[in-house]
N, C-alpha and C positions, 0 to 999 in steps of 0.2 A: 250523155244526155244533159244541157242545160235546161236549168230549172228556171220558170218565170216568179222572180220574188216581187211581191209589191208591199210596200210599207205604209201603213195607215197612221195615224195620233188622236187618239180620241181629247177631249177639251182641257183636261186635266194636266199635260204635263207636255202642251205642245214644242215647246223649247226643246226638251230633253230628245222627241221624237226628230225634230229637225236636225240636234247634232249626229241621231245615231244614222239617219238618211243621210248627210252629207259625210259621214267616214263610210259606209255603205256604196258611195257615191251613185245614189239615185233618189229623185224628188220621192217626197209624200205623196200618196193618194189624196185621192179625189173623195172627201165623207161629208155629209152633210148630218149635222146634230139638230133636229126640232127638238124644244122642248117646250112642252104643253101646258095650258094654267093649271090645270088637274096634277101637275107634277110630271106625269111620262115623259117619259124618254124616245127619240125615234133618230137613229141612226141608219143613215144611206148611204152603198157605195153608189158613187156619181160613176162610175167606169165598170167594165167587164174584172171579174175575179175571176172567173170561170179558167179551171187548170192551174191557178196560180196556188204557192205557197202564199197565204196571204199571212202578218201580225201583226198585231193593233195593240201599238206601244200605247198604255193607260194608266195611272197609278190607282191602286186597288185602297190608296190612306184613305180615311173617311174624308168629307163626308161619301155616307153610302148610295150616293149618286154617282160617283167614280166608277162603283163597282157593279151597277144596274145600268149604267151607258156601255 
């Protein structure tokens, strides 16, 4: 049984996301990050995840916006 992986980068550490996708050998997803004057945070998948393994390489270092995206 193959599995559908898709690989996301949230804003933080998108370089690091792009090398681990390309030994991976599969693009990045599709995420769309608003971020609001109020501060929020608003993270989209632009594609279907449904059935997928999905992971969303982010680094969790302050600030703690990393870790609330």
């Amino acid at each position: 049984m193959e599995r559908n992986v898709k690989l996301f980068s949230g804003t933080a550490t998108s370089y690091l996301a792009e090398n681990i996708a390309s030994s991976y050998g599969q693009p990045l997803g599709n995420v769309n990050v608003a971020r609001f004057s109020d501060g929020e945070i608003s993270p989209s998948f632009n594609e279907s995840i449904r059935g997928c393994d999905v992971f969303i390489i982010q680094s969790t270092f302050a600030p703690s916006d990393n870790l609330m995206e």
